[in-house]
Structure formats: C-alpha cells, structure tokens
C-alpha positions in Angstrom: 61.5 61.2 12.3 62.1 58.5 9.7 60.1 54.8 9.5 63.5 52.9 8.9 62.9 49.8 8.7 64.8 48.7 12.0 64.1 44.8 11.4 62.6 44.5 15.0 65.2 42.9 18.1 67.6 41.1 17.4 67.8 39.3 20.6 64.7 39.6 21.9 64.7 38.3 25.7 61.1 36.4 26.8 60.4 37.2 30.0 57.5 36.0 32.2 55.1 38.1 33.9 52.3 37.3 36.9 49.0 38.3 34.9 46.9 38.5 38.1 43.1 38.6 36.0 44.1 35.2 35.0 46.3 33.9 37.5 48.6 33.2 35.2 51.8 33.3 33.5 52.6 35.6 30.3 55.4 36.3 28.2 56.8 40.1 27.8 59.5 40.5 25.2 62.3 42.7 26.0 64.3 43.7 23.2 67.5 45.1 23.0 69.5 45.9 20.1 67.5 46.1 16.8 68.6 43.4 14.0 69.5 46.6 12.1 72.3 47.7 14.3 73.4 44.1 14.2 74.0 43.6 10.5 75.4 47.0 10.6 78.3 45.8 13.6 78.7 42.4 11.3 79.4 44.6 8.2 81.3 47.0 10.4 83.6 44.2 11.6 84.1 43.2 8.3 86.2 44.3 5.2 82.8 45.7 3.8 83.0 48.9 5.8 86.7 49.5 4.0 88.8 52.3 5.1 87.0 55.2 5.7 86.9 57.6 8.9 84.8 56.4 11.7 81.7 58.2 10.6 82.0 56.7 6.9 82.6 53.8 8.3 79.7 53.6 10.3 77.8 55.4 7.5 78.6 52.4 5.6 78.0 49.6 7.8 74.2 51.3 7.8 73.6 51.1 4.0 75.1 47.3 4.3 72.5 46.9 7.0 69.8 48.4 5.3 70.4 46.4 2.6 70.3 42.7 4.0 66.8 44.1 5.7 65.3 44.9 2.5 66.6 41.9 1.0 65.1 39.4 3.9 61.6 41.4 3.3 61.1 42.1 -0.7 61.7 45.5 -0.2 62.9 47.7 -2.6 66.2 48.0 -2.1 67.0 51.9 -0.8 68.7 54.0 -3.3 72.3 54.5 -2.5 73.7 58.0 -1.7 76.3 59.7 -2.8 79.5 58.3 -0.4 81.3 60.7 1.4 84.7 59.0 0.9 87.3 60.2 3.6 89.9 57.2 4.0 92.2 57.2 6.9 95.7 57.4 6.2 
C-alpha cells in the first residue's frame, strides 16, 4: 500500500471521553472523510474535472486533490501521469 498523503480529517469531530485514572474529561477525535477526498469532491463538482467518463473524472478530481495537498505542505508537487482521456458524448 501507498503513503498518500491523505491530509488528515477534514472534519474531525471532538468527542469527550470519561478517563477514569484521572477522573476526568478527554477529547477523542473522530474523523471522517480525509481532507483529500474533500478537495477531490470540490474539484469534482467543479468544471476542473471536465468531461471525462466517471472514472476519469474521478481520476482527475484526485490529481486536483493531490495537488492543493502538496501545495498547502511544500511538497513536491506529484508528477502528473499520462491522462486517460475518455469524454462522454
């Protein structure tokens, strides 16, 4: 398996929890959806992903998304692949 960079949640949920050693309260985070998947529904729901088949489409939203997470880090930026172009008619 891959280390993509996933961004961490993008909605992470702070929920308290009884930590009984010290009689008190802590917070757990619960994530959800990563912040990867949600730049890559933005991009999807925008002109960016163009007019290709579902899977292109979704192909691209990812390389949109990975993208904007290197950019927000310094990372280099991932080298592009070769598209697989297959517009819908």
């Amino acid at each position: 398996m891959s280390n993509i960079n996933d961004g961490g949640p993008a909605f992470p949920n702070a929920e308290p929890m009884w930590d009984s050693a010290t009689n008190t309260y802590t917070r757990h985070i619960i994530g959800g959806m990563t912040l990867r998947d949600w730049f890559a529904g933005q991009a999807l729901a925008s002109d960016w992903a163009g007019d290709y088949s579902p899977t292109g489409a979704a192909e691209q939203a990812y390389r949109y998304a990975d993208a904007m997470l290197a950019e927000r880090t310094n990372e280099p930026r991932p080298q592009p692949k070769e598209a697989k172009l297959n517009y819908v008619n």
